[in-house]
C-alpha positions as CSV (number, residue, x, y, z in Angstrom):
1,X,-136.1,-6.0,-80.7
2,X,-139.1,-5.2,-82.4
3,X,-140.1,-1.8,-80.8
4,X,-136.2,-0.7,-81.4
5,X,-137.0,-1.4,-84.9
6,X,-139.9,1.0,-84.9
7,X,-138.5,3.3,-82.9
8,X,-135.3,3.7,-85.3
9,X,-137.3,3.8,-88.8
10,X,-138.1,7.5,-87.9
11,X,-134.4,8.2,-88.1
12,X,-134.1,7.7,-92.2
13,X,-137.0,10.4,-92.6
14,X,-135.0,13.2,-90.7
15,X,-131.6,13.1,-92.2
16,X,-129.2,16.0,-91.4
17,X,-128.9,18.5,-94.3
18,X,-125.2,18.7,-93.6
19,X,-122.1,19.4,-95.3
20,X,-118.2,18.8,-94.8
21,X,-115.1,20.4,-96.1
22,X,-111.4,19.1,-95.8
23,X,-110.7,19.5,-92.0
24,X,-113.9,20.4,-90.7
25,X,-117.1,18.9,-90.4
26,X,-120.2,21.4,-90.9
27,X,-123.0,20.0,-89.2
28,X,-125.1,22.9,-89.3
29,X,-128.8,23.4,-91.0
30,X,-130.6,20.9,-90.3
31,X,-133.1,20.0,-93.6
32,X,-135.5,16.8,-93.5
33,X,-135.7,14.4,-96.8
34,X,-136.4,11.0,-97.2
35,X,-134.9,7.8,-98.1
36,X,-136.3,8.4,-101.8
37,X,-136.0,12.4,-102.6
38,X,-132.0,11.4,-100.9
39,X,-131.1,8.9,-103.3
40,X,-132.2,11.2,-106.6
41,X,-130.5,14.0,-105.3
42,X,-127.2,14.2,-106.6
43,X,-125.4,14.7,-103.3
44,X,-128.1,12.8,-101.6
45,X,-125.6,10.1,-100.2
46,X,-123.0,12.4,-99.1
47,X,-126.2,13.9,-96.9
48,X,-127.0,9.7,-96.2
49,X,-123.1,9.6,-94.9
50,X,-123.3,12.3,-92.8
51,X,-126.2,11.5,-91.2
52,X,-124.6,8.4,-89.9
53,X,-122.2,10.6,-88.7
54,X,-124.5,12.7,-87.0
55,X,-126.4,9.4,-85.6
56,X,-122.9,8.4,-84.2
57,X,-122.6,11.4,-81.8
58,X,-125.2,10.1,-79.4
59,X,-122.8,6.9,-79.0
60,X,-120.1,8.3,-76.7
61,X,-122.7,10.3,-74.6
62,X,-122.6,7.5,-72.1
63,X,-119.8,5.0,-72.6
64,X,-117.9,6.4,-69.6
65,X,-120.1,5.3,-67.2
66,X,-120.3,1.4,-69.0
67,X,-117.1,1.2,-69.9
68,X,-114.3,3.9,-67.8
69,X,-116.6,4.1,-64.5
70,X,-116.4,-0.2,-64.7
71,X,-112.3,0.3,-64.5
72,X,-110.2,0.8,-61.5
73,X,-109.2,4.0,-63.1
74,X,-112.9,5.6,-62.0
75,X,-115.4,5.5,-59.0
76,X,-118.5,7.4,-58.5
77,X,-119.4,9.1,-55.0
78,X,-121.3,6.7,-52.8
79,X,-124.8,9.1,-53.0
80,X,-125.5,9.6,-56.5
81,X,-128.1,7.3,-58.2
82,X,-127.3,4.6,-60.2
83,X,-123.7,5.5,-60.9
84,X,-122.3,3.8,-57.8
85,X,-124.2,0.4,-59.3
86,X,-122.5,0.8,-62.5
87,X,-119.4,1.3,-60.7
88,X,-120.0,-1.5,-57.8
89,X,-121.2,-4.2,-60.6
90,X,-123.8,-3.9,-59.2
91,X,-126.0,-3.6,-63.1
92,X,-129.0,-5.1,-63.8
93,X,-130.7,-5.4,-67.6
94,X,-133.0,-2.5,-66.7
95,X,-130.0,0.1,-66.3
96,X,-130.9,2.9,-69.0
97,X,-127.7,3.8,-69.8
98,X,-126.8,0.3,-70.9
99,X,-130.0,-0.1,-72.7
100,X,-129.9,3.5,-74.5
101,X,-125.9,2.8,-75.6
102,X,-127.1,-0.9,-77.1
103,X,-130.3,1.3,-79.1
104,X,-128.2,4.1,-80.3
105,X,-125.4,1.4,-81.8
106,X,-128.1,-0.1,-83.8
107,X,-129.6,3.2,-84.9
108,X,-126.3,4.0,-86.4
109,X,-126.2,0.5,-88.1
110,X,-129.6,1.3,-89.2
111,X,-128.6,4.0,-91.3
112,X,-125.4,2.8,-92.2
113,X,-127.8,-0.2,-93.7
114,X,-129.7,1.7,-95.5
115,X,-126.7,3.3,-97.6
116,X,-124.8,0.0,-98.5
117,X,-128.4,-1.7,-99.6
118,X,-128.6,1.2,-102.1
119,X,-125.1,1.1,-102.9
120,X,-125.5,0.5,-106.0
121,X,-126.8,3.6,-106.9
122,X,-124.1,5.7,-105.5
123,X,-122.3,8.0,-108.3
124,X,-118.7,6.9,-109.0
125,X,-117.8,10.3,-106.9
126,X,-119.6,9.5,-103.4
127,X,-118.3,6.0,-103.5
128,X,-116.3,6.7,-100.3
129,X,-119.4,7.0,-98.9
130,X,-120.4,3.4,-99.1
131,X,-117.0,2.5,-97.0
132,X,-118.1,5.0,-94.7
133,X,-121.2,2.9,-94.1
134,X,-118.8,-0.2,-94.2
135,X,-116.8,1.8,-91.5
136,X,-119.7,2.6,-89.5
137,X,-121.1,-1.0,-89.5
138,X,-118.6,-2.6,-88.1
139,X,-117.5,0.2,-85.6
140,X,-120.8,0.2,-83.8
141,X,-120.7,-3.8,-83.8
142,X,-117.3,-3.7,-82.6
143,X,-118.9,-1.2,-79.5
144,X,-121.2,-3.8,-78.9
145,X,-119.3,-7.0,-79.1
146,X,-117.2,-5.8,-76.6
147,X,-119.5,-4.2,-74.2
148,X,-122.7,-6.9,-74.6
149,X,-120.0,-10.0,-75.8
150,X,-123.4,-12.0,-77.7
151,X,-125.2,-10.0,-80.2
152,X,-127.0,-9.6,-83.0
153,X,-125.2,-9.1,-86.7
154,X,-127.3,-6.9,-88.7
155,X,-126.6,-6.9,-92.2
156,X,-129.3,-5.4,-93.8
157,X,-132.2,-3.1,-93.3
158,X,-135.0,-5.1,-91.3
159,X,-139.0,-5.1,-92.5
160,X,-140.7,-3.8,-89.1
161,X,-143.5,-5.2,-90.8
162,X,-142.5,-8.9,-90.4
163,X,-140.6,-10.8,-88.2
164,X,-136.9,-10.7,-89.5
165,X,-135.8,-9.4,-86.4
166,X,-136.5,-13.2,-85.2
167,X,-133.8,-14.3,-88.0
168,X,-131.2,-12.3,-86.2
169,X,-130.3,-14.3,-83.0
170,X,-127.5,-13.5,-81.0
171,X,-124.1,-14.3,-82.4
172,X,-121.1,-15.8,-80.2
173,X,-118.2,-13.1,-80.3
174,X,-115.8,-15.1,-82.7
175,X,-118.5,-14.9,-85.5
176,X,-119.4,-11.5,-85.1
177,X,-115.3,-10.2,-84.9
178,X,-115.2,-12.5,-88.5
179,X,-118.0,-10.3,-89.5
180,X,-116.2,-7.2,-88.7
181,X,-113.2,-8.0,-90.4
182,X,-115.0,-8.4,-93.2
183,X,-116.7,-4.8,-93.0
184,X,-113.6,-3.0,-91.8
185,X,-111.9,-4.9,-94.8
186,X,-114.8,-3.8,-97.8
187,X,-114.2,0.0,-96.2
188,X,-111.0,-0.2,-96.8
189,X,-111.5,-0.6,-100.3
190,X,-113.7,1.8,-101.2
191,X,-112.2,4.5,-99.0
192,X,-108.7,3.7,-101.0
193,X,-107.7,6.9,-102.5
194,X,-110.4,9.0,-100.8
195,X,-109.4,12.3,-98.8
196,X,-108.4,12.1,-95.4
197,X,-110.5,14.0,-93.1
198,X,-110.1,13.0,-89.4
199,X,-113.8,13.8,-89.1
200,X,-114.9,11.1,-91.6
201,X,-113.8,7.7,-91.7
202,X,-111.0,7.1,-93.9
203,X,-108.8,4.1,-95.5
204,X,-106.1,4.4,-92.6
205,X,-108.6,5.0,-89.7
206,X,-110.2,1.6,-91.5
207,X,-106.5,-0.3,-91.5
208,X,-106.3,0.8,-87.8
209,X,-109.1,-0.4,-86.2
210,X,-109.5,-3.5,-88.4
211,X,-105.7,-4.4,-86.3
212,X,-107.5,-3.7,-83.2
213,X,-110.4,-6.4,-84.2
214,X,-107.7,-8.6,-84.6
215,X,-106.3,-7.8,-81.1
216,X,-109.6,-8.1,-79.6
217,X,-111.2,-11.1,-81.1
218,X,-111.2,-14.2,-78.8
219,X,-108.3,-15.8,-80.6
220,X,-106.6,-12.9,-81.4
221,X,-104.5,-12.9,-84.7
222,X,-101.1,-11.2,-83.8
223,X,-99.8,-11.7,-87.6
224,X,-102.7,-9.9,-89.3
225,X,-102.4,-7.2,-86.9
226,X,-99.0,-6.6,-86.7
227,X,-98.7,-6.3,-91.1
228,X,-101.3,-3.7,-90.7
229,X,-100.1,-1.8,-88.0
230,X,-97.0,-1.6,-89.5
231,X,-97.9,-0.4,-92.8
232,X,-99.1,2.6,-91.0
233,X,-96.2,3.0,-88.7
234,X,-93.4,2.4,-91.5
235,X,-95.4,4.7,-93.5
236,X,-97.3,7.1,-91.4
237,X,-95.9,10.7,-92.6
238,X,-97.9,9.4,-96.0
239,X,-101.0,9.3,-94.1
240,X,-100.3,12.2,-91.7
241,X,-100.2,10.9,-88.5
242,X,-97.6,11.2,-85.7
243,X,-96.6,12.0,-81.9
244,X,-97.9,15.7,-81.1
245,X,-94.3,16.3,-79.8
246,X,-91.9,19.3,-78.7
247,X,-87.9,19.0,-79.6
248,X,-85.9,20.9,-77.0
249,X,-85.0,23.5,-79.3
250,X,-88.6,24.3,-80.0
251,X,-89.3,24.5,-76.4
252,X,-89.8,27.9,-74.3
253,X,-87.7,29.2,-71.5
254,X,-90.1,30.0,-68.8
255,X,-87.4,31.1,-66.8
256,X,-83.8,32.4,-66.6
257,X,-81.5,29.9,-66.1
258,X,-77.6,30.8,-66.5
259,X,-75.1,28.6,-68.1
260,X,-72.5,28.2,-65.9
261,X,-70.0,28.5,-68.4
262,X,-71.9,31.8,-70.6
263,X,-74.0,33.6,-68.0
264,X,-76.1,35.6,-70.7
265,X,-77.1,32.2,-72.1
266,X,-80.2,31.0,-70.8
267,X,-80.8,27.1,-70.3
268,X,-83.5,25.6,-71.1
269,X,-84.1,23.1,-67.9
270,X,-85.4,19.6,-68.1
271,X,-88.6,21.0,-65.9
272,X,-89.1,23.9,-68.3
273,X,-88.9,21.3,-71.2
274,X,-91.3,18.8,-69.6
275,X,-93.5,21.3,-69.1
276,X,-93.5,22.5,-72.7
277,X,-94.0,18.5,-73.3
278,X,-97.2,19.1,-71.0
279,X,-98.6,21.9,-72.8
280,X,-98.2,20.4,-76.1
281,X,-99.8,17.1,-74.8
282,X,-102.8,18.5,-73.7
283,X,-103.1,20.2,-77.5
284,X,-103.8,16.1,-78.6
285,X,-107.0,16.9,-77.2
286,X,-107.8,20.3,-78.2
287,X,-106.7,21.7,-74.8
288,X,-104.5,25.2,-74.4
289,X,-103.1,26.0,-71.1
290,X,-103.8,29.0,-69.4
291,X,-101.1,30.0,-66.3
292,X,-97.3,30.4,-66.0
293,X,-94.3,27.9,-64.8
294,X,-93.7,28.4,-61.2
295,X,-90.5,29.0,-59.9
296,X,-91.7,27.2,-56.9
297,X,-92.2,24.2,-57.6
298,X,-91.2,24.0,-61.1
299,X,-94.3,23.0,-62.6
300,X,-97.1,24.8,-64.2
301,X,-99.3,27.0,-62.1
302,X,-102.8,27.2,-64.3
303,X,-105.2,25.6,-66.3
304,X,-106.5,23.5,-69.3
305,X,-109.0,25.3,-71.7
306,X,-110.3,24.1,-74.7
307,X,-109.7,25.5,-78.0
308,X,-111.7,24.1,-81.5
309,X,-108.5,25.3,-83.0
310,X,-105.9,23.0,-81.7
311,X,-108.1,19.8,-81.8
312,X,-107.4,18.5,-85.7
313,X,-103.9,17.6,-85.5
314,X,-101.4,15.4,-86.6
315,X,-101.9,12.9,-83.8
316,X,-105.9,12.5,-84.2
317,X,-106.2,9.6,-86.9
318,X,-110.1,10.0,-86.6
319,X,-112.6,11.6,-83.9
320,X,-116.2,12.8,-83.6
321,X,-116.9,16.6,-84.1
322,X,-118.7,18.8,-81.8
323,X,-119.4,22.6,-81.7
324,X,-119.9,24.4,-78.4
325,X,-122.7,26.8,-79.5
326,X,-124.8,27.9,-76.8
327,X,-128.2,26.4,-77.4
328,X,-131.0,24.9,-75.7
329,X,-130.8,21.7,-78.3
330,X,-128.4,19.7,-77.1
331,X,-127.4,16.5,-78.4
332,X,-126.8,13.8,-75.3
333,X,-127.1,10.0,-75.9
334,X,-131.3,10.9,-74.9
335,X,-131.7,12.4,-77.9
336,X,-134.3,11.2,-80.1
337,X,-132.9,9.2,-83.0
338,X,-135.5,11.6,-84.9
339,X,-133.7,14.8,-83.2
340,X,-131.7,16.6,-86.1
341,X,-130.1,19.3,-84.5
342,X,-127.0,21.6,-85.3
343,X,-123.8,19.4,-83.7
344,X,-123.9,22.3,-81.5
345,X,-123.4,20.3,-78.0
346,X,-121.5,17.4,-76.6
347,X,-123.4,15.3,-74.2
348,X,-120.3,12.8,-74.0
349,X,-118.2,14.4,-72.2
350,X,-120.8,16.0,-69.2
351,X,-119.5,13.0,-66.8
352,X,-116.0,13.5,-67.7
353,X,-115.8,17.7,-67.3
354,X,-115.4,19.4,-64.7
355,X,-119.5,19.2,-64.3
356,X,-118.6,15.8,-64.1
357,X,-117.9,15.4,-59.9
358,X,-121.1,17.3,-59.5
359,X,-122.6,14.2,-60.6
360,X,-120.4,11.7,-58.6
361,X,-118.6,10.3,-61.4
362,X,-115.2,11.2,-63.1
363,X,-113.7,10.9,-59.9
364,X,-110.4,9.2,-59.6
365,X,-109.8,5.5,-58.1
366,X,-106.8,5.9,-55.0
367,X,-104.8,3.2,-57.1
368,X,-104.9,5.0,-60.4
369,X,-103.6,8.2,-58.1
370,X,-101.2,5.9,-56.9
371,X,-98.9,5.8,-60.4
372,X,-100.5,9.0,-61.7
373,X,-98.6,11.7,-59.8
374,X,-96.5,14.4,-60.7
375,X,-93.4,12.9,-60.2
376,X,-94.3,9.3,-62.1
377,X,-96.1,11.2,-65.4
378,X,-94.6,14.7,-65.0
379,X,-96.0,15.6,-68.8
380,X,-99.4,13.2,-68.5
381,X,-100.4,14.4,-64.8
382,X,-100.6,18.2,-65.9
383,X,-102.9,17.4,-68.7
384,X,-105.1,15.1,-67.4
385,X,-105.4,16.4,-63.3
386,X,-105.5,19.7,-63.0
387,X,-108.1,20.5,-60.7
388,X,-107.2,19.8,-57.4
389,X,-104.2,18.6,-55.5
390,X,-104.0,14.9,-55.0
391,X,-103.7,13.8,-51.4
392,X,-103.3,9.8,-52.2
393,X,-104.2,9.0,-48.8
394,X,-107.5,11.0,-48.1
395,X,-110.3,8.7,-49.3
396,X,-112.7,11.9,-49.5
397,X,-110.4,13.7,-52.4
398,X,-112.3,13.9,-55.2
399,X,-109.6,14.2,-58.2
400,X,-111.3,14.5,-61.3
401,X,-109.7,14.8,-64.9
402,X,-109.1,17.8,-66.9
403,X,-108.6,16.0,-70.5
404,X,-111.6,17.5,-71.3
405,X,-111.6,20.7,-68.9
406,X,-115.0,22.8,-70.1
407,X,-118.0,22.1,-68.3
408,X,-121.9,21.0,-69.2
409,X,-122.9,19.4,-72.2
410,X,-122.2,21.9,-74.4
411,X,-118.7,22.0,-74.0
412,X,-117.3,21.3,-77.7
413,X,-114.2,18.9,-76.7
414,X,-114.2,16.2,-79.4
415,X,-114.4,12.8,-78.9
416,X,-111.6,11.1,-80.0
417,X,-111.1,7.7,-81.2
418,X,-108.5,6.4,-82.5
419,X,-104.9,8.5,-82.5
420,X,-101.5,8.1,-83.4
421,X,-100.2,7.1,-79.7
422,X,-103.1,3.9,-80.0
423,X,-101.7,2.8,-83.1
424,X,-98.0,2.5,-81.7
425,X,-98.7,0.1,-78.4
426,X,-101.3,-1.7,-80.8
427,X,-98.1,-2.5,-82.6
428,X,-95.9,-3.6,-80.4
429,X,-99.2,-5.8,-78.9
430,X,-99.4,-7.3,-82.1
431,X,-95.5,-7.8,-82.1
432,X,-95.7,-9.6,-78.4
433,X,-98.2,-11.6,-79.5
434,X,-99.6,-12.6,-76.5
435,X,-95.9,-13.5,-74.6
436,X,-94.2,-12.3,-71.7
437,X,-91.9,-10.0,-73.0
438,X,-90.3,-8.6,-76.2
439,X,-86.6,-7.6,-77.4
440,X,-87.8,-7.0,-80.6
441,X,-86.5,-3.9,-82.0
442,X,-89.5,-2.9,-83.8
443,X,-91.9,-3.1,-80.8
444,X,-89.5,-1.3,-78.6
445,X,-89.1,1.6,-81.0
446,X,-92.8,2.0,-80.7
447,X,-93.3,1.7,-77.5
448,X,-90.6,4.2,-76.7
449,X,-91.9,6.7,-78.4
450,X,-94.7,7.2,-76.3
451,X,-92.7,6.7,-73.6
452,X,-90.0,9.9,-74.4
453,X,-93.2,11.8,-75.2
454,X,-94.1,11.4,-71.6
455,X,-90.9,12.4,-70.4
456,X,-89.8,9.0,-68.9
457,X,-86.7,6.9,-69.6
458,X,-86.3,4.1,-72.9
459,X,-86.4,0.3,-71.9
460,X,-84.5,-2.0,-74.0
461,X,-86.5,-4.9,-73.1
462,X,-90.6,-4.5,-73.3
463,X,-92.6,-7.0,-71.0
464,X,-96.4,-6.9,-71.5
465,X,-97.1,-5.5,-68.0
466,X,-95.1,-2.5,-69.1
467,X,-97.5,-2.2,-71.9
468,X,-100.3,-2.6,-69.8
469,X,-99.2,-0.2,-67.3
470,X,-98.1,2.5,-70.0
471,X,-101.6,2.2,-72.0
472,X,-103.3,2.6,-68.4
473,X,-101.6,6.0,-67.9
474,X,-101.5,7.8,-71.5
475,X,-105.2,6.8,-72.4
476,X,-106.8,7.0,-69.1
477,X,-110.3,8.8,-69.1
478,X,-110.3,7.7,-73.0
479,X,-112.4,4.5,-72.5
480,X,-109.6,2.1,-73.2
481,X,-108.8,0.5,-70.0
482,X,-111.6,-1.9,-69.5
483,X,-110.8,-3.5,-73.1
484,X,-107.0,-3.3,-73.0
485,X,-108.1,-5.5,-69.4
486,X,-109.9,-8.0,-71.0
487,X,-107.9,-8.3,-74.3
488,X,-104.6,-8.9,-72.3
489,X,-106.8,-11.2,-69.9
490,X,-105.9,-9.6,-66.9
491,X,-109.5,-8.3,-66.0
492,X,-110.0,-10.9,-63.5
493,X,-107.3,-10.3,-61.8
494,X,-107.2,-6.7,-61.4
495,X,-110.9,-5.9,-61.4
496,X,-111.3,-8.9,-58.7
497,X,-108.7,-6.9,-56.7
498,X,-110.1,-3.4,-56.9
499,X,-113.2,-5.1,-56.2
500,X,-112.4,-6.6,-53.0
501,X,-110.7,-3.4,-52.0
502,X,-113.3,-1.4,-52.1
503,X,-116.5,-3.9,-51.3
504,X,-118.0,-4.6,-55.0
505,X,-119.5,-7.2,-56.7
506,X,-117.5,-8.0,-59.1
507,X,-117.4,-11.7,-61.1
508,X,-115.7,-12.2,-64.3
509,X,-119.7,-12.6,-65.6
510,X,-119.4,-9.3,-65.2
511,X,-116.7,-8.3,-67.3
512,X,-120.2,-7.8,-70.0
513,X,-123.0,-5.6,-69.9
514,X,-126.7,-6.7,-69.1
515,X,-128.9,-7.7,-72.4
516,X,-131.3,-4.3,-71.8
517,X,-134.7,-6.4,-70.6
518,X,-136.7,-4.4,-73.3
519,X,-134.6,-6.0,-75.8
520,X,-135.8,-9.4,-74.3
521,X,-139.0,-8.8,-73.9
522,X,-139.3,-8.0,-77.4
523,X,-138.5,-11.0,-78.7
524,X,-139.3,-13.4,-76.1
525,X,-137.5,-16.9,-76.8
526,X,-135.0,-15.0,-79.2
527,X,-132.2,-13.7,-77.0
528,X,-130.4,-14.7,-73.7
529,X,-129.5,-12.9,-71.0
530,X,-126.0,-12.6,-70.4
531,X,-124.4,-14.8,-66.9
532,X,-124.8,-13.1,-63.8
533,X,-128.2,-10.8,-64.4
C-alpha cells in the first residue's frame, strides 16, 4: 500500500476552494492551499470538509459495475470488454475498476484523517466539521468492508516515509464494523445541533447509516438498529424527511372522466392517480416527466428528464452533488486525486444513463423484467424503464433504466445515498430481526408505506421475502441489491441460481471483491488475497 500512500499525499496540497450554503453545495473555484496556510485560515476547515466532499465524488463513478452489475438485477452485453467478467464473476485482482474504487475510498479517508488529527484546532463554529470527517471515515470503510470483506482500518494519517502502512494489516469484518460504529457514533455527536444540508453529512444521515452497520455487520444487532431507526421514523417531520408522495386530491386529471351520477364532474381514475404517483416518484431523483397520459393504454406516453431543481427534497436524507456544466474537465472515478475541478460532471452515473447500453452495461437481467412490469410496479416501472418496451421473452432486448435518464458523464443526476424509503424497510429489518415473518404493527406500518407509494395493496402480515422482494424493486439500479443479498444471507442462493441460468462463475468466494494485486505487491507478506482469486 505504499505507492497508494504516495500517490494520495498529493491530494492534501490541492484542496478545493469551495463553499456551501443551506441547500446547495457550491463546488465551484477551484483555489490550491496547503495543509498549513488551511489550518490558519479562519475558514480553512470548512475548505478541509469540503474537500472530502469533493474527494468522495470519484467514489460512485464505478460502484455499479462492482456492486449492481454483480446482481441479478444487471448483465452486460456479451462483447464489451471487461464488463461481462465483472458480471460473469469472472474478476481477477488486476480489474481496474475494483482497484481504482479500493484507492479512491482510502483517498477520501486520507483527507478525512487529516481533519480529525487536527481537530483540535477547529474553532468552536466548524466543529461540525470534525463529525463530517467522523462521517466520512467510516462511510468509505463501510464501502469497503462490504465490497473487499478484510481490510485495513486507518485511523490516522500515515508517514509515507516509514513503514506504518506495515502496522495496518487487514482486519476481519467484525472488527472493522466495531470500528465504524464507533466513527458513525463520535459524528453523531459533533454534528448534534448542526444544520441540515442533504449535501453534507448530518446528525440524522449519521443515526441512519450507523442502523445500517448494525444490519450489516456479521452478527447483526437488531436492538441497536431498530432504537435508532425508530427515533428517526417516530420523529422524522423534526428532521425533514418523508415519502415524496401524491394524495388523490392533489393529483391531476389527465383526462375527462364523467361521474356517473354528476356528468360535469370529472373523476379522477385510479390510472390517472398512479400515474401522478409515477411522476412524483421519479421527482425522488431529480427526474421531471416530459409526455402526456395516453388514452390508449392509460399510462404515460413520454419521458424522464432531469431537473437540478427537483432533486433536494424531502425524501433525500443525504446525497452527493453534481452540476451538469458543459466542460472538458470531468470528474469520473479516473480522476487524479490531485484533479480539483468545478463539480461540474458526474462520471457515476455514465454506465447507468442512457449512454449506459452503448457500453454494454445498465442492461436489464430477464428475471428482474420478470416482476418489474407495468402491471406488477405500475408507479416504479414508469420511472425507472422508460426507454424501450420490454419483451420478457426476447433474450436480445436491451432494457435499460431511466432513474437517471441524461446521458454522458456530464449529466448532473445526483447520487443518492441514503433516503427516506431506505430508512423505513431498515426499520422493519431491524424489527424482524433476522425471523421469518412479522405481525408487528410497527414494521408493517413502515413497510406499507412504501408499499401504497407504489401503488400496490397493504399486507397485514410481513415475511422477510416480502421485504426482500419489495427492497429489490423500489431501489433497483441504486446499488442496494447485492448487500441487502448478502445481509439477509440469501446471496448464495439467488446468485447461485442466476448464475447457473445464465453460465457464470459464480461461488459464494465470490460474493467479495479481488484484493487489487498492486495493493499486494506493495506490501508483500502484509495482506491476503481474498478466496477464489
Amino acid at each position: 500500500m505504499k505507492k497508494t500512500f504516495k500517490y494520495i499525499k498529493v491530494c492534501l496540497v490541492m484542496i478545493a476552494f469551495l463553499s456551501s450554503c443551506e441547500e446547495e453545495l457550491d463546488l465551484n473555484n477551484p483555489n490550491a492551499f496547503s495543509l498549513e496556510e488551511l489550518l490558519q485560515t479562519a475558514d480553512g476547515f470548512e475548505l478541509l470538509a469540503v474537500g472530502v466532499i469533493d474527494s468522495y465524488q470519484k467514489i460512485p463513478a464505478n460502484e455499479f459495475l462492482l456492486i449492481e452489475l454483480r446482481s441479478d438485477n444487471s448483465r452486460a452485453n456479451a462483447q464489451n470488454g471487461v464488463y461481462p467478467d465483472i458480471d460473469a464473476y469472472n474478476m481477477d485482482a488486476n480489474n481496474g475498476d475494483a482497484a481504482t474504487y479500493w484507492s479512491n475510498n482510502y483517498a477520501t479517508i486520507f483527507r478525512a484523517n487529516s481533519i480529525i488529527e487536527n481537530k483540535f484546532l477547529a474553532p468552536e463554529e466548524f466543529q461540525y466539521t470534525i463529525g463530517e470527517a467522523y462521517f466520512f471515515r467510516a462511510l468509505c470503510h463501510f464501502n469497503l468492508v462490504r465490497a473487499y470483506e478484510n481490510v485495513p482500518y486507518l485511523d490516522k494519517v500515515l508517514d509515507i516515509n516509514s513503514d506504518e502502512a506495515e502496522n495496518y494489516p487487514q482486519l476481519p469484518p467484525s472488527e472493522v464494523y466495531a470500528k465504524i460504529v464507533e466513527d458513525f457514533r463520535t459524528s453523531i455527536a459533533f454534528l448534534n445541533g448542526a444544520p441540515q444540508n442533504r449535501y453534507r453529512p448530518s446528525e440524522g444521515a449519521a443515526i441512519c447509516l450507523l442502523a445500517k452497520t448494525f444490519l450489516s455487520q456479521p452478527n447483526p444487532n437488531y436492538a441497536e438498529a431498530e432504537l435508532l431507526l425508530a427515533s428517526i421514523v417516530e420523529n422524522n417531520a423534526s428532521f425533514g424527511y418523508d415519502l415524496l408522495t401524491i394524495d388523490r386530491d392533489e393529483s391531476e386529471n389527465f383526462l375527462f372522466d364523467a361521474d356517473p351520477n354528476d356528468p360535469t364532474v370529472n373523476i379522477l381514475t385510479n390510472e390517472e392517480y398512479l400515474a401522478n404517483q409515477a411522476i412524483t416518484f421519479a421527482k425522488v431523483f431529480g427526474n421531471e416527466f416530459v409526455g402526456e397520459f395516453s388514452s390508449d393504454n392509460l399510462r404515460l406516453d413520454g419521458s424522464f428528464t432531469n431537473n437540478e431543481g427537483l432533486e433536494i427534497n424531502e425524501e433525500i436524507i443525504f446525497s452527493i452533488s453534481y452540476e451538469a456544466i458543459n466542460t472538458d474537465n470531468v470528474v469520473s472515478s479516473q480522476s487524479g486525486l490531485d484533479d480539483q475541478v468545478e463539480t461540474d460532471a458526474e462520471g457515476f452515473s455514465n454506465a447507468m444513463t442512457a449512454s449506459g447500453p452503448s457500453n454494454g452495461v445498465n442492461v436489464a437481467t430477464l428475471d428482474l423484467l420478470s416482476v418489474m412490469t407495468p402491471e406488477l410496479q405500475p408507479v416504479r416501472f414508469d420511472g425507472t424503464f422508460r426507454s424501450i418496451t420490454v419483451i420478457a421473452d426476447d433474450l436480445l432486448n436491451d432494457t435499460f433504466n431511466s432513474k437517471y435518464p441524461s446521458s454522458g458523464e456530464a449529466n448532473g443526476n445526483d447520487w443518492i445515498i441514503l433516503r427516506y424509503a431506505d430508512v423505513l424497510l431498515l426499520y422493519a429489518e431491524a424489527i424482524l430481526a433476522g425471523g421469518d415473518s412479522t405481525t408487528d404493527t410497527r414494521a408493517i406500518e413502515a413497510f406499507n408505506q412504501v408499499r401504497l407509494r407504489a401503488g400496490l395493496e397493504e399486507v397485514v402480515n410481513l415475511t422477510k421475502q416480502q421485504l426482500l422482494e419489495e427492497r429489490r424493486v423500489e431501489f433497483v439500479y441504486e446499488n442496494q441489491r447485492l448487500y441487502d443479498l448478502i445481509r439477509f444471507n440469501e446471496a448464495d442462493n439467488v446468485l447461485g441460481a442466476h448464475s447457473n441460468r445464465n453460465g457464470f462463475l459464480y461461488t459464494s468466494d465470490k460474493i467479495y471483491l479481488p484484493i487489487p494485486q498492486r495493493e499486494l505487491d506493495n506490501l508483500p507478506g502484509v495482506y491476503n488475497q481474498n478466496n477464489g482469486y
